[in-house]
C-alpha positions in Angstrom: 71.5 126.8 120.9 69.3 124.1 121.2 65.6 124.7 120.0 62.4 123.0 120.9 60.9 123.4 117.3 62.1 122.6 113.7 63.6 125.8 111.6 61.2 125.4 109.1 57.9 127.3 108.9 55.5 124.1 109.4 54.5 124.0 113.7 55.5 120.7 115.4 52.0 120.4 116.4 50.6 120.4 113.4 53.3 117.3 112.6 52.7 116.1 115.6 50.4 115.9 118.6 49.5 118.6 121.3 50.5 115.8 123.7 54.5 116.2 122.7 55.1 119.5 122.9 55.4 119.6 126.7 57.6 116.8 126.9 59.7 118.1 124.3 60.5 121.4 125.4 61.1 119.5 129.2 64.0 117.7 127.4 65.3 120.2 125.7 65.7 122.4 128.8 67.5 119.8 130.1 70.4 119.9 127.5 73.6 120.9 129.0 73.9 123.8 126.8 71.9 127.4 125.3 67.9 126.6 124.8 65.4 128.3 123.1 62.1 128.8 121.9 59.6 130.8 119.9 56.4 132.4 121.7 54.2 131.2 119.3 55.2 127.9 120.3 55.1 128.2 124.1 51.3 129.5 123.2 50.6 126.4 121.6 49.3 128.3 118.4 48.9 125.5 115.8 51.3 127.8 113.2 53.8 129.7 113.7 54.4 133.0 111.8 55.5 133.8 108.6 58.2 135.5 107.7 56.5 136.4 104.3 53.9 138.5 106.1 54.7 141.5 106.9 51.2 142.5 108.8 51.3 139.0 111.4 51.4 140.6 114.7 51.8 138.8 118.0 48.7 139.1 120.2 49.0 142.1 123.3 51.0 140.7 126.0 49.2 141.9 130.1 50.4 140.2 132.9 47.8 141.2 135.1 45.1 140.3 132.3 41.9 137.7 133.4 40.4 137.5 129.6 41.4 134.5 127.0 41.8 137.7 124.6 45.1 138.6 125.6 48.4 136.5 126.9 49.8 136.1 130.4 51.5 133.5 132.4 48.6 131.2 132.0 48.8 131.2 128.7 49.9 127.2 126.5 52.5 126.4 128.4 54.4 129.7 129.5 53.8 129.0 133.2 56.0 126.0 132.5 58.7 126.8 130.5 59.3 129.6 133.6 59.6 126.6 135.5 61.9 124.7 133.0 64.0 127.8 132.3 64.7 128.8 136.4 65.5 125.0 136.9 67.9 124.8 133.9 69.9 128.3 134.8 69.8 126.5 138.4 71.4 123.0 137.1 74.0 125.4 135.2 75.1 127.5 137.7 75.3 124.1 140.2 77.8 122.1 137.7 74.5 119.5 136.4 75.6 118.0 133.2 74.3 114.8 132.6 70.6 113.6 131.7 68.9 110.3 131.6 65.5 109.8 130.0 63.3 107.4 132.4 60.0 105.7 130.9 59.1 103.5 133.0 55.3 102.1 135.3 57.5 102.3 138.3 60.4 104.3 139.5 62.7 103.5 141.9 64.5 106.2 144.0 67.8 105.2 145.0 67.6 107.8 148.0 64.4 109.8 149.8 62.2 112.1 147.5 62.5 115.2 149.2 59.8 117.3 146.7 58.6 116.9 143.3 60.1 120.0 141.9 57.7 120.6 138.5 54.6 118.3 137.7 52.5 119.2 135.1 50.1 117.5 132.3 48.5 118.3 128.8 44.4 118.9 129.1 43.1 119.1 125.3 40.2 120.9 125.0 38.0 119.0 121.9 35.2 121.2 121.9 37.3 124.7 121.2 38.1 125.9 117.9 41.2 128.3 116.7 40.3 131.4 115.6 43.1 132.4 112.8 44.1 135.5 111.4 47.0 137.9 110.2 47.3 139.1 113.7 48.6 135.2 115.2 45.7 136.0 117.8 44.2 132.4 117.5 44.2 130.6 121.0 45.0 127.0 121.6 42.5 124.6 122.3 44.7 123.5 125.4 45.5 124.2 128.9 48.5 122.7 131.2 48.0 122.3 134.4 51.3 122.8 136.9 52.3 122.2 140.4 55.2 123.1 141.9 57.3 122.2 144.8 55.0 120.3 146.4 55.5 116.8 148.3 54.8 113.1 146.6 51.5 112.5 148.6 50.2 115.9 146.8 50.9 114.8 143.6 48.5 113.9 140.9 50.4 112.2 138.5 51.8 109.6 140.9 51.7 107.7 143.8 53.5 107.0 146.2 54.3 103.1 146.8 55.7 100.7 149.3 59.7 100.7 150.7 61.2 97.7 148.6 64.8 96.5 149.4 67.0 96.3 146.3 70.9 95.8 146.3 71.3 96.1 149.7 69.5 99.2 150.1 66.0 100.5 150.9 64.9 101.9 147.9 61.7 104.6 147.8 59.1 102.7 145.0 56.6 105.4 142.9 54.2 104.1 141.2 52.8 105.9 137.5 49.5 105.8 138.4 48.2 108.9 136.4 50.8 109.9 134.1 48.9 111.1 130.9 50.5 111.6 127.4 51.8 115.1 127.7 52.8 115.0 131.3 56.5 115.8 133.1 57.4 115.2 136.6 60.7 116.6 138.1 61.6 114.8 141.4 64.3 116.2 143.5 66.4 113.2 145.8 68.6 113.8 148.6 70.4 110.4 149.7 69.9 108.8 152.9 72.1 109.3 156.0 73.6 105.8 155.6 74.7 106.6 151.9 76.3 109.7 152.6 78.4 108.0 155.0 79.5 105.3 152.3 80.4 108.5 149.8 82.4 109.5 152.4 84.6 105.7 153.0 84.7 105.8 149.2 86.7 108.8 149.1 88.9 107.8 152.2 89.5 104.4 150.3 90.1 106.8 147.0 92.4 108.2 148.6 94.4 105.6 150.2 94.4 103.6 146.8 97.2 104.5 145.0 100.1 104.8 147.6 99.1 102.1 149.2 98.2 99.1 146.7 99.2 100.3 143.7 102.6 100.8 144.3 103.2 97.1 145.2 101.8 96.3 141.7 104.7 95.0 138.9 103.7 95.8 135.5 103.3 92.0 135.0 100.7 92.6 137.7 99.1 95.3 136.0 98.4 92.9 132.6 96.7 91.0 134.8 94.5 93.7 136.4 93.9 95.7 133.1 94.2 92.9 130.6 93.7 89.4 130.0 91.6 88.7 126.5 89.1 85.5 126.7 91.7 83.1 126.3 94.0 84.0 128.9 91.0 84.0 131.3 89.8 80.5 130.4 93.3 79.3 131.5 92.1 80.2 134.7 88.8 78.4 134.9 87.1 82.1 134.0 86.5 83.9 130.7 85.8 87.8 130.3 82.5 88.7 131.9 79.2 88.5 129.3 76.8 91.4 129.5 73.4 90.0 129.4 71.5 91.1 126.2 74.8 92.3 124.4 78.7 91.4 124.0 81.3 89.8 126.6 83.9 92.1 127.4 86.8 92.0 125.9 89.1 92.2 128.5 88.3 90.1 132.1 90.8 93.3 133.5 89.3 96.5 133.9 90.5 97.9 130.4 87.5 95.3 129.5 85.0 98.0 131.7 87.1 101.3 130.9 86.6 100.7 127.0 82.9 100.5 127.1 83.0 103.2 129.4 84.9 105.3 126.8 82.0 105.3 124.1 79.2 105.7 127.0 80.8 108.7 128.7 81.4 111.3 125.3 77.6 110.5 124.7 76.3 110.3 128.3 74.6 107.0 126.9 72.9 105.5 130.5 70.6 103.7 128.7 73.6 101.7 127.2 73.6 97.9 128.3 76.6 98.0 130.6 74.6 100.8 132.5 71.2 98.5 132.8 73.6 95.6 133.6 75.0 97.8 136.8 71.2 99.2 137.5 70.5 95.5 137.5 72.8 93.7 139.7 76.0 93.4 141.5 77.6 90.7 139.5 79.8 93.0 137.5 81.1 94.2 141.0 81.9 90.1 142.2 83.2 89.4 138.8 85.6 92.5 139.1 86.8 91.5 142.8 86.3 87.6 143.2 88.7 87.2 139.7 91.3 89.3 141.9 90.8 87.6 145.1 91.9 84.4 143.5 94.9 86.2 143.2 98.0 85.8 145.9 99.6 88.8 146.8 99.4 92.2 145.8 96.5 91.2 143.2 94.5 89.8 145.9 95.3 92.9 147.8 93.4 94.9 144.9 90.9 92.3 145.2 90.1 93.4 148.9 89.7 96.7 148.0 87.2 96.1 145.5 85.3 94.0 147.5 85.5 97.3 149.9 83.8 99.1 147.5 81.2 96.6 146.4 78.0 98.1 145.3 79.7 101.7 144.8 82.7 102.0 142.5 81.9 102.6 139.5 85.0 104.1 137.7 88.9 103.7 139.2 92.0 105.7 138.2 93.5 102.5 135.8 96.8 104.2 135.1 97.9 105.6 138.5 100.9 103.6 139.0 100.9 101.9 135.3 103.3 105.6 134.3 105.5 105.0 137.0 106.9 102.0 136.4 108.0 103.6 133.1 111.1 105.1 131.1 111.2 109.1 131.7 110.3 109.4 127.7 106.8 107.8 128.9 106.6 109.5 132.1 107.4 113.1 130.6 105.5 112.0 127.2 102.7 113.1 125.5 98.8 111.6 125.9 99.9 109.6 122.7 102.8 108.4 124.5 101.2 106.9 127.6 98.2 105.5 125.4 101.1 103.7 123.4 102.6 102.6 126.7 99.8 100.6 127.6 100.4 98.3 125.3 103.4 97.4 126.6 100.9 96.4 129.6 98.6 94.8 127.4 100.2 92.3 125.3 103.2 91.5 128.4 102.3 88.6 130.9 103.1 85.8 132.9 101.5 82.8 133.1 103.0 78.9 134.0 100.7 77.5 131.2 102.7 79.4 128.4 106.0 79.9 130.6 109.1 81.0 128.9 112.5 78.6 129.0 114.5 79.3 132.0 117.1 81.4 132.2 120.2 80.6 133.8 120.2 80.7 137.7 123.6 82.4 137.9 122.1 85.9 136.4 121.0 88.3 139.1 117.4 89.9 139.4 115.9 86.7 138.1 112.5 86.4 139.3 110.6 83.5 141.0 107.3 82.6 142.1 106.1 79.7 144.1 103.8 76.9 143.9 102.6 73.4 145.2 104.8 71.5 142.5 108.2 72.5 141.7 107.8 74.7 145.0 110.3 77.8 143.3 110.1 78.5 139.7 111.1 81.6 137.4 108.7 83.5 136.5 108.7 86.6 133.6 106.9 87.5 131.1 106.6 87.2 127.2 104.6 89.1 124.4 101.6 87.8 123.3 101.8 87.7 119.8 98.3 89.0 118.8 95.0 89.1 120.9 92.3 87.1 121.2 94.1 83.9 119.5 97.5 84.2 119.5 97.8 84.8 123.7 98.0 81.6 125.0 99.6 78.1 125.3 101.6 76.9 122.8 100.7 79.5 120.6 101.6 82.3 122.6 105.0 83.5 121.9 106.4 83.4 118.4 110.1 84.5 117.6 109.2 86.9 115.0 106.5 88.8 116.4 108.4 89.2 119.8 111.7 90.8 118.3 109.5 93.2 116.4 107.7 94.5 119.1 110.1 94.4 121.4 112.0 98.1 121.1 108.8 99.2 121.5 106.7 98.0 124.1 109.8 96.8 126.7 112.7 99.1 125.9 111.4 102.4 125.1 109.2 102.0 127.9 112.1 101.6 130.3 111.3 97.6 131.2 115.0 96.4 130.4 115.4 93.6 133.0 112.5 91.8 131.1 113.9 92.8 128.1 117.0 91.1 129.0 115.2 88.1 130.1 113.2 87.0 127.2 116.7 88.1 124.6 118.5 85.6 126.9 115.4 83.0 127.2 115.3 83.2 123.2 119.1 82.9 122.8 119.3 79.6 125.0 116.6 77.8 122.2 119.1 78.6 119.1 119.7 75.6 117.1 121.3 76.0 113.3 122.0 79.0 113.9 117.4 80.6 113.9 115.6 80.8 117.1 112.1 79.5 116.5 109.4 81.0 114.9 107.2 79.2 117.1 108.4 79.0 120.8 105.7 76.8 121.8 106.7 77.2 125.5 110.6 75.8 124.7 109.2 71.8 124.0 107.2 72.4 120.5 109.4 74.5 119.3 109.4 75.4 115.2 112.7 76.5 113.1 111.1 77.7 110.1 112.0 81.5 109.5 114.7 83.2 108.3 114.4 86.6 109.9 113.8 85.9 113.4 117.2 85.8 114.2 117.8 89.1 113.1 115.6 90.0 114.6 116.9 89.4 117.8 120.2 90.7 116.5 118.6 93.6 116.1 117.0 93.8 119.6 120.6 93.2 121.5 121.7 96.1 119.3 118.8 98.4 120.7 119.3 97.3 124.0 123.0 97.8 123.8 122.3 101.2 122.6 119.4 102.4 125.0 120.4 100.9 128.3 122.8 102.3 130.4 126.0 99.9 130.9 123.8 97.5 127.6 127.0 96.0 126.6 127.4 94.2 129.7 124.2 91.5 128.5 127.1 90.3 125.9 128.5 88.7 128.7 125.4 87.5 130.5 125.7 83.3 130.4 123.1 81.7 128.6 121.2 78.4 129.4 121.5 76.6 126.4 118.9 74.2 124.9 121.1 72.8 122.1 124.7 73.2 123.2 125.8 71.0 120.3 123.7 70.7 117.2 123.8 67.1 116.4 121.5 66.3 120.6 119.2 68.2 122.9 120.7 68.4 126.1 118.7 69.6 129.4 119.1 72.9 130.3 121.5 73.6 132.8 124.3 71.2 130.2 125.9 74.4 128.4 126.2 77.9 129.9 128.2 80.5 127.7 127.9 83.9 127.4 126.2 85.6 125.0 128.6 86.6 122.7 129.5 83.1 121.8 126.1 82.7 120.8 125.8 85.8 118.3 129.1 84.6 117.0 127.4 81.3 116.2 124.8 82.5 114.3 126.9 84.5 112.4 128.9 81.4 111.7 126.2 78.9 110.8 124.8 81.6 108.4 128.7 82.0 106.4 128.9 78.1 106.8 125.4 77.1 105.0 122.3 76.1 107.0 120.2 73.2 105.7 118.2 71.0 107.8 115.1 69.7 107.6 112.1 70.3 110.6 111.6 67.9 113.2 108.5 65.7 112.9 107.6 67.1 109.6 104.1 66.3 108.0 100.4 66.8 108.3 101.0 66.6 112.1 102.9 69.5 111.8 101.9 71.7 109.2 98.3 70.3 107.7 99.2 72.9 104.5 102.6 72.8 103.7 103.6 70.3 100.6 106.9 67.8 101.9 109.6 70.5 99.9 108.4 73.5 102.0 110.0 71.6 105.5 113.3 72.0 104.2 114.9 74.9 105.6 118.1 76.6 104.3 120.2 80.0 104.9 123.2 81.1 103.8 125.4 83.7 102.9 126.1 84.9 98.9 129.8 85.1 98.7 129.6 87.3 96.5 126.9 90.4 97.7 127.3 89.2 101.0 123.5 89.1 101.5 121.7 86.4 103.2 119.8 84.2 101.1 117.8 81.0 101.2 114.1 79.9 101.4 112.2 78.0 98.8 109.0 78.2 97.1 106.9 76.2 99.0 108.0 77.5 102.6 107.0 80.8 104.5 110.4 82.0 106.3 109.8 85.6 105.9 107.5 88.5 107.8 104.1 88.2 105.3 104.3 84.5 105.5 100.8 83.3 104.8 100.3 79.9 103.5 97.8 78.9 101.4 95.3 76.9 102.4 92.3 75.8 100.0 92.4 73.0 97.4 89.4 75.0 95.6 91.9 78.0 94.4 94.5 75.6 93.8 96.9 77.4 96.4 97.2 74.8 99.2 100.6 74.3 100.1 101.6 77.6 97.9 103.0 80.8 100.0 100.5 83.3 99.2 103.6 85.9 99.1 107.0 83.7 98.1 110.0 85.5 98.9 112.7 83.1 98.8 116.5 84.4 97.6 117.7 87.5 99.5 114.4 89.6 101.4 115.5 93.2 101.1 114.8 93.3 105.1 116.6 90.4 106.3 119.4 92.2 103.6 119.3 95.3 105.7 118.9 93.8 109.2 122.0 92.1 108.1 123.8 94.9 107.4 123.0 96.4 110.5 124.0 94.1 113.2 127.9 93.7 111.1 128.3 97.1 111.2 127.1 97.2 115.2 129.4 93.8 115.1 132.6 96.0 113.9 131.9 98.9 115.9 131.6 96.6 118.9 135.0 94.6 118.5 136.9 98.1 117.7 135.4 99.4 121.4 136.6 96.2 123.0 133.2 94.4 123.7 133.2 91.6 121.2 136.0 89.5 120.5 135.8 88.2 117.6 136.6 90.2 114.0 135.7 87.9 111.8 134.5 84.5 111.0 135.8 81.3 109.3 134.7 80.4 105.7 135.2 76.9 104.6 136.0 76.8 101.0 137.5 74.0 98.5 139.0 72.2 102.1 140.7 75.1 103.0 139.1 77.4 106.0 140.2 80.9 105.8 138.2 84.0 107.5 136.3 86.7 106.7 136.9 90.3 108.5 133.4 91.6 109.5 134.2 95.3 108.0 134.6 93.5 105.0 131.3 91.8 105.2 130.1 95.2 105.8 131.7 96.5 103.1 130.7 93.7 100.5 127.1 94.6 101.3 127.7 98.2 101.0 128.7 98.2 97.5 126.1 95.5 96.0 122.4 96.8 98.0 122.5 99.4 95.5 123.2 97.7 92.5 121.1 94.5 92.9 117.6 96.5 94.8 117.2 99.9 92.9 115.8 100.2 89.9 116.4 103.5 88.5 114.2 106.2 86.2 117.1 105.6 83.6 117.0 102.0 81.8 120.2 102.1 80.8 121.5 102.3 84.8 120.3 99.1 85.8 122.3 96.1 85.4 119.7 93.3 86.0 119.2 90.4 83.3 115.3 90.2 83.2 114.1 94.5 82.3 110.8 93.1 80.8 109.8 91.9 84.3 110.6 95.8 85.1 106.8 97.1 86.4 107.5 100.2 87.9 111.0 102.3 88.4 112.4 104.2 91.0 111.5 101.7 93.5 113.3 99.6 96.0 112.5 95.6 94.4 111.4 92.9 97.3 113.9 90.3 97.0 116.7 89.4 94.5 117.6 86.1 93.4 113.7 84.3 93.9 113.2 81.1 92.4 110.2 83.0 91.0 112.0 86.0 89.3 108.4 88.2 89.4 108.5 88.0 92.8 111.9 90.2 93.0 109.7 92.6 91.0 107.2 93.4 93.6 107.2 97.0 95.3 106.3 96.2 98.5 106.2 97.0 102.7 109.1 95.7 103.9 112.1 98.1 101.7 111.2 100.6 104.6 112.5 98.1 107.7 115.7 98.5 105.4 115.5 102.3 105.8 114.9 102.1 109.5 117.5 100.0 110.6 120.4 100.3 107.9 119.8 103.8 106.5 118.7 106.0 109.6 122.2 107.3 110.4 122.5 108.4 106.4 119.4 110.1 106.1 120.3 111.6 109.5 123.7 113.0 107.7 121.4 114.4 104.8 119.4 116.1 106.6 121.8 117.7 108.6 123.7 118.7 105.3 120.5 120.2 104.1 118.9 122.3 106.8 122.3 123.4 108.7 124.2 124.4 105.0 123.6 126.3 102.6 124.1 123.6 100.3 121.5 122.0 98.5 120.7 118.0 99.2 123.3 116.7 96.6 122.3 113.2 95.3 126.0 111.6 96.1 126.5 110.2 99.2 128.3 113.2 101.5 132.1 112.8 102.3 131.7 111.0 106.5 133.2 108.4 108.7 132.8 105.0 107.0 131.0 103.5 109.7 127.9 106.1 109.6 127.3 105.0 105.4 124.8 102.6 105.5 124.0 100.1 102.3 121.0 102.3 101.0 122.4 105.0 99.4 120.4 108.4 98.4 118.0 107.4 96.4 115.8 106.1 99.5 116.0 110.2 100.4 113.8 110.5 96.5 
């Protein structure tokens, strides 16, 4: 229940003034909820009674009484709060739920004022005196004075002005012209004729919206309706629209409006500046049409129907057709689900600024736009790699952060054809074996992480895995940027298929990658010292784990570099992790193991891969590879409870046990030391299928979870044995 007065024994108007007590109690019995009151209150007694007197009595209630002696109707403000009470069961029982607070000299009615419902004002009586005793019989020194239902040219408190024409409607002015502290007025508008015809196209054109536009709409289409963060809108001559007084949007889409509109609707906050700016003007309306119109096709269709509604729409359906696009795990997924979903919409565009490399023409489903130029290019989308700064031009699209990301927001949300189109764009820029790190739009592109590439590994596996008939994108051709190492070719000069190409990276990583980046220098990289631009990768013959990296270069996930002179750090990796990272380890190990279980099934051809040793080339079976990892993760990553279990050379550096270390073999031997977030990417892609067998021998047996690996098919051990399950 919501009360007019404070809990405590102390009367408001002795805190206060007589002149807010009306308008208080108005508001109150306003709230969408229970309201409530005291009598002494609604007298306008200046105290209220105590509940540590036991002989305060209420003065005798007579309706039909005509002396100040005894309380009636006319009595403080009981009259009123009749009034107030009839009009809030009324608003109740009628669905009424919001409120808005209005002070204001004038008033404009954005339809005809049929009556002024309640209208009443606070006389104070000086000259009166309260007479106070045990009994509460003291009377105020106040009256109200109330009209109801009565028309605006019997009203006393205002007055009624000229007709003005406001956003292309006529528009009823009232002017303030005697409205006292401790007056209300309740109008009550009906809209005009004209308006109640527009309510009625709007929900004809509600109605038609989804089946009709929406359902021409890609999803790339939808990034651009929803989405688009500053940057992207500058590329197009815009920016996201600025709200006078307070913040531009963050979006120039309508997720820009719909997030706003999430914190004003829980707290029904119309006095919020997105409110006053629609109140105000229709430019929010032209922003949200005219940005669409510029569009060609089914955008600028959306655009029309905006500009339909001009002046009116206030809030749209923004997922209708977004779910539909979707896998049946988003469709038939929880509210979570869908919310996740949207990101896929979010951070996946197109745009010609930050294009992607083409693909090659001989793949089907390949899309293309047109334009004034080239006349027919492709056109599909990539992941922004962060929003607001990493979302356009060159700095757009970045290896790393787009093989991370992409199970998530293309896969599981049932895009696969894109999916398919940006594994194939990346695969056609490998060159020593990495994609880049920085895509830069296929001509600046930067080789200068290690983990990328698996990556992307990793990505073909999943979409091998979670698409029906996913093995057949082994054999999808792939435009090549750098058929041969040593020369960049145009694309179009080597096509193979993409089996070839994971065999190659395999390869280059068993034969030893060391080059050094194109171009290197300040130009480049303004905070990296002349060591960090030398890039290396191999494979340790003997753990099988890939290794490489140096002190001075980032070529791992958590690759910040430092940057000030003052801290003495410029040029140092805030977090070195050259030698084997224990994710790239376990990445690794995952894509030999899909490797082996994908020759044995017939999909990839090759078994092994060629070592060159002491002049001699001999090869190395992929199982065995497997295997090799196997038995070393354990020894060379744990670091058990019991000192006298682990086998490494440096136990002072030894911090914490029972912990997965970071790396192993660091120029910086600390550094191997390090508990940190990345063991778990280890777990996710190298151990699931173990833990999976644990579980299962735990809650289906009666059993209890042994600490030895259980007897199962070698292919379903993974190289992080049981101690993860601790």
């Amino acid at each position: 229940m919501f009360m007019d007065r404070s809990p405590n024994h102390h009367s408001p108007i002795q805190e206060s003034s007589m002149y807010d007590v009306l308008p208080r109690s108005t508001l109150v019995s306003m709230a969408c909820c229970a309201t409530g009151s005291t009598r002494e209150y609604d007298q306008l007694l200046p105290q209220q009674l105590s509940t540590m007197k036991e002989n305060q009595q209420y003065t005798c209630w007579n309706s039909e009484a005509h002396t100040s002696s005894q309380v009636n109707l006319q009595t403080g403000m009981l009259a009123v709060k009749l009034a107030l009470n009839r009009l809030h069961h009324k608003l109740a029982a009628e669905g009424f739920s919001q409120i808005f607070q209005l002070t204001a000299t004038f008033f404009l009615s954005l339809g005809r004022i049929k009556e002024v419902v309640v209208e009443a004002r606070t006389i104070v009586n000086c000259t009166n005196s309260n007479k106070k005793d045990d009994n509460m019989s003291a009377l105020p020194n106040c009256t109200i004075d109330i009209k109801e239902h009565i028309q605006l040219n019997d009203s006393k408190l205002v007055k009624k002005a000229d007709m003005v024409s406001k956003h292309n409607s006529v528009l009823q002015e009232v002017a303030f012209e005697k409205f006292t502290p401790g007056s209300i007025i309740i109008f009550r508008v009906t809209l005009e004729p004209r308006s109640h015809e527009k309510l009625g196209a709007l929900r004809s054109h509600l109605i038609q919206f989804s089946p009709h536009i929406m359902s021409k709409l890609t999803l790339a289409d939808m990034n651009v309706l929803l989405y688009h963060c500053d940057a992207e809108e500058r590329e197009d001559g815009r920016g996201c629209y600025n709200i006078p007084s307070w913040l531009p949007l963050n979006y120039g889409g309508l997720q820009g409006l719909m997030s706003v509109l999430a914190e004003i609707r829980p707290k029904n906050d119309l006095g919020h500046p997105l409110c006053d700016n629609l109140r105000q003007g229709d430019w929010m309306m032209d922003y949200v049409s005219n940005r669409l119109l510029a569009k060609e096709g089914a955008l600028g269709e959306v655009g029309h129907w905006f500009q339909a509604m001009f002046g009116y729409l206030k809030h749209i359906p923004r997922y209708l057709a977004v779910f539909k696009c979707m896998s049946s795990f988003v469709q038939n997924g929880s509210s979570l689900v869908k919310q996740l979903a949207l990101g896929s919409v979010q951070m996946c565009g197109v745009d010609h600024s930050w294009a992607m490399p083409t693909i090659s023409p001989h793949l089907k489903d390949v899309q293309y736009s047109f334009n004034e130029v080239t006349k027919e290019e492709q056109c599909f989308v990539s992941l922004a790699a962060g929003l607001p700064h990493f979302c356009a031009g060159v700095f757009r699209c970045w290896g790393r952060d787009t093989f991370i990301s992409l199970r998530g927001l293309l896969l599981l949300t049932g895009r696969y054809l894109e999916a398919r189109n940006i594994i194939l764009a990346f695969a056609g820029t490998l060159h020593h074996g990495l994609i880049p790190n920085l895509l830069g739009s296929g001509t600046n592109v930067r080789y200068n992480c290690r983990d990328s590439v698996w990556w992307w590994l990793q990505c073909i596996q999943e979409y091998c895995t979670l698409v029906a008939d996913g093995v057949s994108i082994l054999k999808c051709p792939v435009k090549r940027m750098y058929p041969n190492i040593s020369e960049q070719k145009p694309y179009g000069a080597g096509e193979q298929p993409l089996y070839d190409v994971i065999q190659e990276v395999m390869q280059r990583h068993i034969h030893g990658i060391q080059f050094r980046e194109t171009n290197p220098g300040p130009q480049l990289d303004s905070n990296m010292t002349d060591e960090g631009f030398n890039v290396e990768a191999a494979v340790d013959q003997t753990t099988g784990f890939i290794s490489g990296g140096n002190r001075f270069n980032c070529g791992t996930w958590m690759d910040k570099m430092g940057e000030s002179e003052r801290a003495h750090n410029k040029g140092i990796p805030a977090t070195p992790r050259d030698g084997s990272a224990v994710e790239i380890v376990g990445l690794c190990k995952s894509t030999v193991r899909w490797i082996v279980k994908l020759h044995n099934n017939g999909h990839f051809p090759y078994a092994a891969v060629n070592i060159r040793r002491g002049g001699q080339t001999y090869s190395e079976s992929y199982a065995k590879w497997d295997l090799k990892i196997q038995e070393n993760f354990e020894k060379k990553f744990y670091i058990p409870h019991d000192p006298k279990d682990y086998e490494g050379k440096q136990p002072e550096l030894v911090h914490k046990r029972g912990i997965y270390k970071d790396s192993f073999g660091s120029s910086s031997p600390w550094c191997d030391y390090q508990l940190r977030t990345n063991f778990p990417i280890a777990m996710v892609v190298a151990a699931f299928r173990y833990l999976m067998v644990l579980l299962q021998a735990h809650y289906c047996t009666p059993v209890p979870l042994t600490l030895h690996p259980p007897k199962c098919h070698p292919s379903l051990v993974p190289p992080v044995v049981p101690r993860l399950v601790e």
